[in-house]
C-alpha positions as CSV (number, residue, x, y, z in Angstrom):
1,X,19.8,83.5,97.7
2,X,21.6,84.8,100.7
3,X,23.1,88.1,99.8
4,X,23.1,90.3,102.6
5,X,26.1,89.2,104.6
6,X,28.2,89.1,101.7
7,X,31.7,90.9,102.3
8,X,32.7,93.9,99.5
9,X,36.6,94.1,99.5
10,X,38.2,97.3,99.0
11,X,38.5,96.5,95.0
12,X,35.0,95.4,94.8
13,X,33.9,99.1,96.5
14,X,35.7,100.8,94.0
15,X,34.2,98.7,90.9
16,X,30.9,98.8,92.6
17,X,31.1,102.4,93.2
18,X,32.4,103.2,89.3
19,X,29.8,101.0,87.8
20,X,27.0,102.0,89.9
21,X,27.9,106.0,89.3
22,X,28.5,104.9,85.2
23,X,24.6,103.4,85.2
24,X,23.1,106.4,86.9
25,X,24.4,109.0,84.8
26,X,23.3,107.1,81.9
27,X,19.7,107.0,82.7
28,X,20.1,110.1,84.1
29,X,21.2,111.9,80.8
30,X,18.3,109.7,79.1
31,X,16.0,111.4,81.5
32,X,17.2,114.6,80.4
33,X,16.9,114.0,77.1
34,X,13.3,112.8,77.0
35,X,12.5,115.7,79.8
36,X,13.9,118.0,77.0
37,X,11.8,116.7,74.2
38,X,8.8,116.7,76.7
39,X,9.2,120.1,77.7
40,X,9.9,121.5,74.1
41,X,6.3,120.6,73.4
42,X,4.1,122.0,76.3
43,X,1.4,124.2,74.9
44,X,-0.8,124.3,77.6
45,X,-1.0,124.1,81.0
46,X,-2.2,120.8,81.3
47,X,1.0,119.8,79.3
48,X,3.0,121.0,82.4
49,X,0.9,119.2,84.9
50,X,1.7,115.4,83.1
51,X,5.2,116.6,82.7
52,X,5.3,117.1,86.7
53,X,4.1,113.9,87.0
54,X,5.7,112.0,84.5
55,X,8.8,113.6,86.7
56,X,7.5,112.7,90.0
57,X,6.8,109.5,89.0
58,X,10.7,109.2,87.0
59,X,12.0,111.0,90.6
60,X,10.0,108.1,93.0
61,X,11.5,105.3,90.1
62,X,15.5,106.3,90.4
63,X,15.4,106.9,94.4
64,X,14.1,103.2,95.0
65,X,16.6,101.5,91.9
66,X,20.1,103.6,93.0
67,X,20.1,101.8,96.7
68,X,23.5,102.4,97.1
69,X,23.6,99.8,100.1
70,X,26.0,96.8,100.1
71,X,23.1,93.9,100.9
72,X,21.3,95.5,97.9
73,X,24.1,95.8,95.6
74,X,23.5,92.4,94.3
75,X,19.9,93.0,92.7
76,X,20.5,96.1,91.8
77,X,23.1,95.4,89.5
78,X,21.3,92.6,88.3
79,X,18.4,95.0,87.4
80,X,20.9,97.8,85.6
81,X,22.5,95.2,84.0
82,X,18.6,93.8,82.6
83,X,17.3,97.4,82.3
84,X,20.1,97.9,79.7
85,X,21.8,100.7,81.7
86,X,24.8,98.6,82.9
87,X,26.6,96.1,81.2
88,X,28.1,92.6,83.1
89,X,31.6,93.6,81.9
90,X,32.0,96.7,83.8
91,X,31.7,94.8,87.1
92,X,34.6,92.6,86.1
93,X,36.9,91.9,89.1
94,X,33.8,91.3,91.4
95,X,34.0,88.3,93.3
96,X,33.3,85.2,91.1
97,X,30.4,84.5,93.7
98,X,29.0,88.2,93.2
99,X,29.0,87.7,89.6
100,X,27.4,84.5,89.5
101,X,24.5,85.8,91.4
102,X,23.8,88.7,89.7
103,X,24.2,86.0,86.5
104,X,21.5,84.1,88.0
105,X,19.1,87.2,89.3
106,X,19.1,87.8,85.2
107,X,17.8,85.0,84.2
108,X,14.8,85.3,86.4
């Protein structure tokens, strides 16, 4: 699947950008929230230690998902959009071609 030369019209940069920024908070204030709960419950040191890592590991998760690159746009709406944090309908008024590969990265 050839993605990386597709073009993004202007219209497509602004639903991309929307949608994108709409899936990242999302996550992002689920983060928070289990962060909260975690944090609400450290009794001892070692309960800081796996929350650091449970955040350095959440931290090294979001920087690689959230590529913010046009070539990459593709599968990483595909993977939102599978992980539950994005929904197809908010990219509506992508490209019919966009759509249909991010329909068929889904299925995979």
């Amino acid at each position: 699947m050839q993605v990386s030369d597709t073009e993004w019209s202007s219209k497509e940069k602004k639903i991309a950008q929307e949608a994108f920024n709409k899936a990242y908070k999302r996550e992002v204030d689920a983060l928070i929230k289990v962060i909260r709960h975690q944090a609400s419950e450290i009794v001892e040191l070692e309960d800081m230690w796996r929350l650091h890592d449970f955040l350095s590991a959440r931290r090294h998760e979001l920087d690689g998902k959230y590529d913010y690159r046009y070539s990459a746009l593709i599968f990483v709406f595909s993977k939102l959009v599978k992980d539950g944090w994005l929904h197809l309908d908010e990219l509506e008024g992508l490209d019919k071609d966009k759509l249909a590969k991010i329909s068929v990265l889904l299925r995979m």
